[in-house]
N, C-alpha and C positions, 0 to 999 in steps of 0.2 A: 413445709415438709416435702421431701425430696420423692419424687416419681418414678424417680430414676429405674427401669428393672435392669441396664449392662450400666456397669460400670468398670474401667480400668485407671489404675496408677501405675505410674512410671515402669510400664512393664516391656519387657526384654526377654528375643527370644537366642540360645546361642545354642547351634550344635557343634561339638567336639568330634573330630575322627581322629585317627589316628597321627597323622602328619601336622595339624590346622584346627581353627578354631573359627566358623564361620558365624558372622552376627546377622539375623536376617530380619528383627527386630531388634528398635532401639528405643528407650525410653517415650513408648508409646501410652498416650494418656486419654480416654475419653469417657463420656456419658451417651447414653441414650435413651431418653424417654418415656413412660411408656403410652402404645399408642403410634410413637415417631415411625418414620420410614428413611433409613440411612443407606446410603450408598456409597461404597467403599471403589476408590478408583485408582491408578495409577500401570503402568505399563507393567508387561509379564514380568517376573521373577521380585517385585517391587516388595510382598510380604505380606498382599490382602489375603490371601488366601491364608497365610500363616496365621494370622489376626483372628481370622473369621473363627479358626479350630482353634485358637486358645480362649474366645469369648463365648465359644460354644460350652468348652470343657471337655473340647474333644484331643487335647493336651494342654502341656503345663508348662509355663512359663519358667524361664531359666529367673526371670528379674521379677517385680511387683507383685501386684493382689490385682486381682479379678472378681467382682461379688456379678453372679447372677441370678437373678429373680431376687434381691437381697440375701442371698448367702453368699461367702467368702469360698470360692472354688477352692482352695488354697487345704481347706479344712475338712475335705469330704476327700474319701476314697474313692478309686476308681467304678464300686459296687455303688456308691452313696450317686457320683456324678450321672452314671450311667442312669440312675433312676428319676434323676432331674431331667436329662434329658427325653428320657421316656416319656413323662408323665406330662410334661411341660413346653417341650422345645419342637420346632418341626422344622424338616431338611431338603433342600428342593437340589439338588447336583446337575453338575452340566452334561453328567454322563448318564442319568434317568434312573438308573440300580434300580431297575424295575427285576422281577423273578419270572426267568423266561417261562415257567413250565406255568405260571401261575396267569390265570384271566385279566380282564382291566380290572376286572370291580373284586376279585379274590385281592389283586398287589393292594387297591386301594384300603380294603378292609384289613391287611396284613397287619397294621398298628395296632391296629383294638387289640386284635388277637394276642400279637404278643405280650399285650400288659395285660393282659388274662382280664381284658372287659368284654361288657354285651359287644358282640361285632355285629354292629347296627346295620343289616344289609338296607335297611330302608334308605338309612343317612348316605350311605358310601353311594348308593342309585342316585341319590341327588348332588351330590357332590359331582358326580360324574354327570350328571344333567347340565351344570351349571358351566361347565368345563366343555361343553357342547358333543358330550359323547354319548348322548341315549343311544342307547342301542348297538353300542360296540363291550356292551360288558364283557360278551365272552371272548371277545378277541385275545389273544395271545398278545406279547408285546411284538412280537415277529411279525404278525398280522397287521400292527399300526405303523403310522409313518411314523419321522421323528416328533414331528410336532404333537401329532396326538399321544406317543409313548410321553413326550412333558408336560402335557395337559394331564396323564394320567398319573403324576407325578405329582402334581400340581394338589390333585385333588387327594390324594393320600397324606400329602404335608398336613394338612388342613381337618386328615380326617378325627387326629383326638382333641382338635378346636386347641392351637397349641397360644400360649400366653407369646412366646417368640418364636420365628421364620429365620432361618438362615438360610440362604439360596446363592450358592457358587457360581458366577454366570449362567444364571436362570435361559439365558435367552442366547449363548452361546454357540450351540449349533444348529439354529434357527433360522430359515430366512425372513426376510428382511418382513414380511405380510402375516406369517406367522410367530414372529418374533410380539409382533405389535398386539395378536391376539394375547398372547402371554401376559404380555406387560399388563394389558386392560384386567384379565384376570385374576392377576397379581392383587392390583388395589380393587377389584370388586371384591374380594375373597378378604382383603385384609378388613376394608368398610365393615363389609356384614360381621366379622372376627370380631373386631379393634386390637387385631394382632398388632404387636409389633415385626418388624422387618429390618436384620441387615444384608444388605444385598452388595455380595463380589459383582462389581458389571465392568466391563469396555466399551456396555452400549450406551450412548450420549442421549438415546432417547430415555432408554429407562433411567438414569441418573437424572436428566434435567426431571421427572416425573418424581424424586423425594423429597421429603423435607429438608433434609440437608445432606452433602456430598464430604466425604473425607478424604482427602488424599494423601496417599503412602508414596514415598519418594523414595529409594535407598534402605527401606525399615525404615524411614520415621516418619510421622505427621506431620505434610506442609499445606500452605493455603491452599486449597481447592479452587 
Protein backbone atom coordinates (compact mmCIF):
# COMPACT_ATOMS: atom_id res chain seq x y z
CA UNK A 1 0.00 0.00 0.00
CA UNK A 2 1.25 3.28 -1.27
CA UNK A 3 2.40 6.03 1.53
CA UNK A 4 2.67 8.32 -0.81
CA UNK A 5 0.82 11.85 0.68
CA UNK A 6 2.31 14.29 -3.05
CA UNK A 7 2.01 12.87 -5.73
CA UNK A 8 2.26 14.27 -9.49
CA UNK A 9 1.68 12.92 -13.15
CA UNK A 10 2.90 14.19 -16.08
CA UNK A 11 1.98 17.54 -15.10
CA UNK A 12 2.60 20.74 -17.13
CA UNK A 13 2.64 24.23 -16.24
CA UNK A 14 1.85 27.01 -19.45
CA UNK A 15 1.05 30.65 -19.28
CA UNK A 16 -0.53 32.33 -22.32
CA UNK A 17 -0.31 36.39 -22.70
CA UNK A 18 -1.28 37.96 -25.21
CA UNK A 19 1.64 37.79 -27.82
CA UNK A 20 3.30 34.11 -26.60
CA UNK A 21 2.71 31.10 -24.88
CA UNK A 22 5.34 30.31 -22.18
CA UNK A 23 6.09 26.54 -20.87
CA UNK A 24 7.67 26.91 -17.31
CA UNK A 25 6.79 23.32 -16.55
CA UNK A 26 7.06 20.20 -18.47
CA UNK A 27 5.91 16.82 -18.06
CA UNK A 28 6.75 16.80 -14.46
CA UNK A 29 6.29 13.44 -12.58
CA UNK A 30 6.81 12.65 -8.96
CA UNK A 31 6.03 10.96 -5.41
CA UNK A 32 6.84 11.76 -2.03
CA UNK A 33 6.57 9.89 0.99
CA UNK A 34 5.19 10.36 3.87
CA UNK A 35 7.46 11.28 6.52
CA UNK A 36 10.18 12.03 3.34
CA UNK A 37 12.19 15.32 3.37
CA UNK A 38 12.67 16.40 -0.42
CA UNK A 39 14.46 19.12 -1.67
CA UNK A 40 13.76 20.77 -4.86
CA UNK A 41 17.07 22.36 -6.71
CA UNK A 42 18.05 23.76 -9.88
CA UNK A 43 19.10 27.61 -10.69
CA UNK A 44 16.62 30.76 -10.69
CA UNK A 45 13.86 30.86 -13.16
CA UNK A 46 14.25 26.69 -13.60
CA UNK A 47 10.21 26.24 -12.26
CA UNK A 48 10.95 24.97 -8.47
CA UNK A 49 9.07 27.48 -7.14
CA UNK A 50 6.27 26.97 -9.90
CA UNK A 51 6.23 23.21 -8.66
CA UNK A 52 6.24 23.85 -5.23
CA UNK A 53 2.56 26.21 -5.78
CA UNK A 54 1.09 23.71 -7.82
CA UNK A 55 1.88 20.66 -5.24
CA UNK A 56 0.73 22.81 -2.64
CA UNK A 57 -2.59 23.74 -4.53
CA UNK A 58 -1.72 27.02 -4.45
CA UNK A 59 -2.49 26.69 -8.39
CA UNK A 60 -3.49 24.61 -11.04
CA UNK A 61 -1.74 22.93 -13.59
CA UNK A 62 -2.29 23.58 -17.33
CA UNK A 63 -1.31 19.55 -17.84
CA UNK A 64 -1.74 16.39 -15.33
CA UNK A 65 -3.27 15.28 -11.76
CA UNK A 66 -1.90 16.32 -8.68
CA UNK A 67 -3.41 14.15 -5.55
CA UNK A 68 -2.51 15.61 -2.11
CA UNK A 69 -2.81 14.13 1.15
CA UNK A 70 -4.57 11.46 -1.36
CA UNK A 71 -7.07 13.74 -2.94
CA UNK A 72 -6.99 14.68 -6.54
CA UNK A 73 -6.31 18.69 -6.44
CA UNK A 74 -7.93 18.49 -9.86
CA UNK A 75 -11.41 17.84 -8.21
CA UNK A 76 -11.78 20.36 -5.19
CA UNK A 77 -12.63 24.12 -5.71
CA UNK A 78 -10.62 26.73 -4.84
CA UNK A 79 -12.97 26.94 -1.17
CA UNK A 80 -12.37 23.02 -1.04
CA UNK A 81 -8.33 23.58 -1.67
CA UNK A 82 -8.05 26.39 0.53
CA UNK A 83 -9.34 24.28 3.43
CA UNK A 84 -6.76 21.66 2.74
CA UNK A 85 -4.47 23.81 2.96
CA UNK A 86 -5.54 25.30 6.12
CA UNK A 87 -6.24 22.27 8.06
CA UNK A 88 -3.29 20.37 6.76
CA UNK A 89 -0.48 22.06 5.01
CA UNK A 90 2.14 24.52 6.50
CA UNK A 91 4.33 27.40 4.63
CA UNK A 92 7.66 28.66 5.67
CA UNK A 93 8.53 31.80 2.58
CA UNK A 94 11.77 33.40 2.14
CA UNK A 95 10.11 36.64 2.57
CA UNK A 96 8.77 35.67 6.54
CA UNK A 97 4.96 37.29 5.81
CA UNK A 98 5.10 37.89 9.21
CA UNK A 99 2.07 40.81 10.27
CA UNK A 100 3.92 43.82 11.28
CA UNK A 101 1.51 45.20 13.73
CA UNK A 102 1.18 41.78 15.24
CA UNK A 103 3.78 40.32 18.26
CA UNK A 104 6.04 37.06 17.73
CA UNK A 105 3.77 34.85 19.51
CA UNK A 106 0.22 36.76 18.26
CA UNK A 107 1.88 35.98 14.18
CA UNK A 108 2.76 32.58 15.58
CA UNK A 109 -0.70 31.73 17.12
CA UNK A 110 -2.29 33.57 13.84
CA UNK A 111 -3.15 29.83 12.27
CA UNK A 112 -5.25 28.50 15.05
CA UNK A 113 -6.99 31.61 14.90
CA UNK A 114 -7.86 31.64 11.54
CA UNK A 115 -9.33 28.16 11.44
CA UNK A 116 -11.37 29.20 14.24
CA UNK A 117 -9.42 26.67 16.81
CA UNK A 118 -8.35 26.83 20.50
CA UNK A 119 -5.39 29.42 19.85
CA UNK A 120 -3.26 27.44 22.19
CA UNK A 121 -1.07 30.26 23.74
CA UNK A 122 0.63 27.68 25.85
CA UNK A 123 1.70 25.53 22.44
CA UNK A 124 2.63 28.79 20.26
CA UNK A 125 5.12 29.80 23.88
CA UNK A 126 6.73 26.54 23.22
CA UNK A 127 7.11 26.58 19.76
CA UNK A 128 8.74 29.72 20.16
CA UNK A 129 10.94 28.24 23.07
CA UNK A 130 12.07 25.63 20.80
CA UNK A 131 12.85 28.20 18.03
CA UNK A 132 15.12 29.81 20.86
CA UNK A 133 12.87 32.90 21.23
CA UNK A 134 11.73 32.88 24.97
CA UNK A 135 11.19 35.96 25.81
CA UNK A 136 10.97 37.95 22.60
CA UNK A 137 7.04 37.10 22.28
CA UNK A 138 6.06 40.59 22.31
CA UNK A 139 8.51 41.66 19.99
CA UNK A 140 7.11 43.17 16.84
CA UNK A 141 8.64 41.61 13.67
CA UNK A 142 10.48 45.20 13.25
CA UNK A 143 12.05 44.57 16.55
CA UNK A 144 13.62 41.17 15.28
CA UNK A 145 16.42 40.46 13.18
CA UNK A 146 15.93 38.52 10.03
CA UNK A 147 16.91 35.45 11.36
CA UNK A 148 14.69 35.53 14.33
CA UNK A 149 11.52 37.08 12.11
CA UNK A 150 12.22 33.16 10.27
CA UNK A 151 12.48 31.41 13.35
CA UNK A 152 9.31 33.15 14.07
CA UNK A 153 8.15 31.88 10.94
CA UNK A 154 9.33 28.72 11.41
CA UNK A 155 7.39 28.17 14.49
CA UNK A 156 4.01 29.40 13.11
CA UNK A 157 4.36 26.70 10.00
CA UNK A 158 4.47 24.24 12.60
CA UNK A 159 1.85 25.77 14.89
CA UNK A 160 -1.46 23.63 13.54
CA UNK A 161 1.15 20.28 13.55
CA UNK A 162 0.84 20.40 9.76
CA UNK A 163 0.85 16.64 7.91
CA UNK A 164 2.96 18.72 4.96
CA UNK A 165 5.77 21.79 5.09
CA UNK A 166 6.38 23.66 2.09
CA UNK A 167 9.19 26.20 2.71
CA UNK A 168 10.51 28.47 -0.48
CA UNK A 169 14.20 28.98 0.30
CA UNK A 170 13.71 28.73 3.89
CA UNK A 171 17.23 29.88 4.53
CA UNK A 172 17.55 32.36 1.73
CA UNK A 173 18.09 35.54 3.26
CA UNK A 174 20.00 34.09 6.03
CA UNK A 175 23.62 34.25 6.81
CA UNK A 176 25.70 31.65 6.53
CA UNK A 177 25.59 30.66 11.04
CA UNK A 178 22.10 31.57 11.10
CA UNK A 179 21.23 29.84 8.02
CA UNK A 180 22.55 26.60 9.88
CA UNK A 181 20.54 27.34 12.87
CA UNK A 182 17.37 27.14 10.65
CA UNK A 183 18.24 24.17 8.89
CA UNK A 184 18.90 22.30 12.56
CA UNK A 185 15.34 23.46 13.35
CA UNK A 186 13.98 22.62 10.29
CA UNK A 187 14.52 18.69 11.08
CA UNK A 188 14.26 18.98 14.90
CA UNK A 189 10.68 20.48 14.19
CA UNK A 190 9.99 17.87 11.50
CA UNK A 191 11.49 14.73 14.13
CA UNK A 192 9.24 15.67 16.79
CA UNK A 193 6.21 16.29 13.78
CA UNK A 194 6.97 13.26 11.41
CA UNK A 195 5.96 16.07 9.03
CA UNK A 196 6.68 15.92 5.76
CA UNK A 197 8.78 18.57 3.97
CA UNK A 198 9.30 19.82 0.43
CA UNK A 199 11.89 22.36 0.47
CA UNK A 200 12.72 25.19 -2.67
CA UNK A 201 16.61 25.57 -1.49
CA UNK A 202 20.07 26.76 -3.42
CA UNK A 203 21.50 25.91 -0.23
CA UNK A 204 23.87 22.66 -0.66
CA UNK A 205 23.93 22.46 2.83
CA UNK A 206 20.26 22.15 3.44
CA UNK A 207 19.75 19.83 0.25
CA UNK A 208 22.80 17.40 1.10
CA UNK A 209 20.65 17.40 4.72
CA UNK A 210 17.20 15.37 2.67
CA UNK A 211 16.17 12.40 1.88
CA UNK A 212 16.28 12.96 -1.54
CA UNK A 213 17.22 16.04 -4.02
CA UNK A 214 15.00 16.76 -7.18
CA UNK A 215 16.24 18.69 -9.86
CA UNK A 216 14.29 20.90 -12.24
CA UNK A 217 16.32 21.92 -15.39
CA UNK A 218 14.34 23.99 -17.99
CA UNK A 219 10.80 22.82 -16.37
CA UNK A 220 11.66 19.44 -16.37
CA UNK A 221 12.96 16.67 -13.87
CA UNK A 222 16.67 15.75 -14.43
CA UNK A 223 19.21 13.73 -12.35
CA UNK A 224 20.04 15.40 -9.42
Amino acid sequence: MSTSVIKAVSVSKQVTTASSSLTILQDVSLEVEQGEVIALVGVSGAGKSTLMTLLAGLDVPTQGKIELLGRSLADMDDEARAALRSESIGFVFQSFLLIPSLTALENVMLPAIINEEDADEARARELLEKVGLSGRETHLPSQLSGGEQQRVALARAFMTRPQVLFADEPTGNLDQHTAANVIELLFALNRDHGTTMVLVTHDPNLAQRCDRTLAIEGGSMVAA
